[in-house]
C-alpha positions as a printed NumPy array, in Angstrom:
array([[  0.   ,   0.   ,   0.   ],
       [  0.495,   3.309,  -0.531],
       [  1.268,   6.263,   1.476],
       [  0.933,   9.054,  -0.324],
       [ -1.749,   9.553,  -3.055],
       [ -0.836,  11.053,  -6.47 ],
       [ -1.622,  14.234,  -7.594],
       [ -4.74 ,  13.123,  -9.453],
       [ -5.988,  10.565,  -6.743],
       [ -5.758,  13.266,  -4.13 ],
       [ -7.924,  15.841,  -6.738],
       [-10.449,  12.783,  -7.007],
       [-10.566,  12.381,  -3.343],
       [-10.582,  15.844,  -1.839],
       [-12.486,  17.492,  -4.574],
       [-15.175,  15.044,  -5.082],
       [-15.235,  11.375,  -3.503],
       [-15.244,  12.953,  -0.123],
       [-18.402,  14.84 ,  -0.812],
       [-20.39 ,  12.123,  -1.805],
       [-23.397,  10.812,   0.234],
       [-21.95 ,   6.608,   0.335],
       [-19.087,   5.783,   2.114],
       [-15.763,   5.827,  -0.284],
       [-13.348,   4.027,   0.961],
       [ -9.069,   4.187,   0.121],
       [ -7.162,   1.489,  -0.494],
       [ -9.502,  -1.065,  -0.432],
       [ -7.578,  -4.402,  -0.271],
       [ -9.463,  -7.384,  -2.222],
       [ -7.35 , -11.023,  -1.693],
       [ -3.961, -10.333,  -3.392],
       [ -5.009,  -6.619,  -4.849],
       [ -6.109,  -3.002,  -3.756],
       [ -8.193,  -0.843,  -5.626],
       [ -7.386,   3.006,  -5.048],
       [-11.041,   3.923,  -4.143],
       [-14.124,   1.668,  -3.325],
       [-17.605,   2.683,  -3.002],
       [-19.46 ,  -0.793,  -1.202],
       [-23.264,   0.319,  -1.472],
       [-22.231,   0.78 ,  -5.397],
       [-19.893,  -2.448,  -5.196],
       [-17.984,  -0.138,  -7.64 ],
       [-14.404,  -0.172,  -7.43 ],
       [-12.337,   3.436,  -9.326],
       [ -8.654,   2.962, -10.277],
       [ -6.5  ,   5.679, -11.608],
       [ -4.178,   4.509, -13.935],
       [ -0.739,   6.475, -14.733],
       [  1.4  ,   6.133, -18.089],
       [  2.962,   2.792, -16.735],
       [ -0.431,   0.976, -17.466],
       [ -0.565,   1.179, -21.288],
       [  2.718,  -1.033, -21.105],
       [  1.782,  -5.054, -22.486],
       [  3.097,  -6.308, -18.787],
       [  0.823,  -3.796, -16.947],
       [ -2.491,  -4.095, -19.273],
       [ -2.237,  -7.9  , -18.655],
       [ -2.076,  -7.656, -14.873],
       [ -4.543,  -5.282, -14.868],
       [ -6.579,  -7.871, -17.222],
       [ -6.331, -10.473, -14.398],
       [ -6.725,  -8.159, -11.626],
       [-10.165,  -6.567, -13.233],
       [-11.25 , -10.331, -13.975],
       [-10.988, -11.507, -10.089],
       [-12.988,  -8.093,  -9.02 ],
       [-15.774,  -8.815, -11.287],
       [-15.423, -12.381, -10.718],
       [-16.795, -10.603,  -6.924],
       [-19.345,  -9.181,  -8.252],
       [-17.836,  -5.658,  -8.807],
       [-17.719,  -3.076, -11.387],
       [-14.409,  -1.841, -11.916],
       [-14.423,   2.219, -13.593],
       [-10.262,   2.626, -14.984],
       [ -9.47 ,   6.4  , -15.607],
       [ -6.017,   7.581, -17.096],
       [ -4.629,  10.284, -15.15 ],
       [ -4.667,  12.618, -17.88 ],
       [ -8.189,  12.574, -17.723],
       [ -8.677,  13.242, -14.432],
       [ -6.445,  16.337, -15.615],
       [ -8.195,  17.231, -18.895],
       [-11.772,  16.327, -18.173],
       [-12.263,  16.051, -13.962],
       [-15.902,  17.093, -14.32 ],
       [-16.645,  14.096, -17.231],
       [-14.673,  11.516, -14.684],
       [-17.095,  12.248, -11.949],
       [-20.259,  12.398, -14.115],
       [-19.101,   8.978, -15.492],
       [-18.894,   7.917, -11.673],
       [-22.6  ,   9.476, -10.562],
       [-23.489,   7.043, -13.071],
       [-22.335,   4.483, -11.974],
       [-23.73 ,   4.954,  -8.463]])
């Protein structure tokens, strides 16, 4: 885990997760992985996903790791970083949603 969030995770959080009416949890740890943000009464789980995830390695672990949170019975919303940059307010419409 994580102690410090990046830049765009800590926009996410402090300039709209935190406001929502459900519970949003951090670091949510699920078996072997842990999903930046989880929202439980959504069972929807929000990843932000930096440069290093478009590699082959990364997009195949991410594969597997989306397959076993599903396989849970969760929906899993992936944002790049750049769009949390570029378009914040069309991430969090995306996410209201979703909820």
């Amino acid at each position: 885990m994580r102690h410090e969030m990046t830049r765009q995770e800590r926009h996410l959080w402090f300039d709209f997760l935190a406001q929502l009416p459900v519970t949003v949890r951090r670091q949510r740890v699920f078996g072997a992985y842990i999903a930046d943000f989880y929202i439980a009464a959504a069972k929807l789980v929000i990843e932000l996903d930096g440069s290093q995830h478009y590699e082959a390695e990364e997009q195949a672990y991410d594969a597997k790791r989306d397959a076993y949170l599903k396989g849970l019975g969760l929906t899993v919303l992936r944002y790049p970083n750049s769009a949390v940059d570029s378009n914040f307010s069309g991430v969090c419409e995306d996410i209201l949603q979703h909820l």
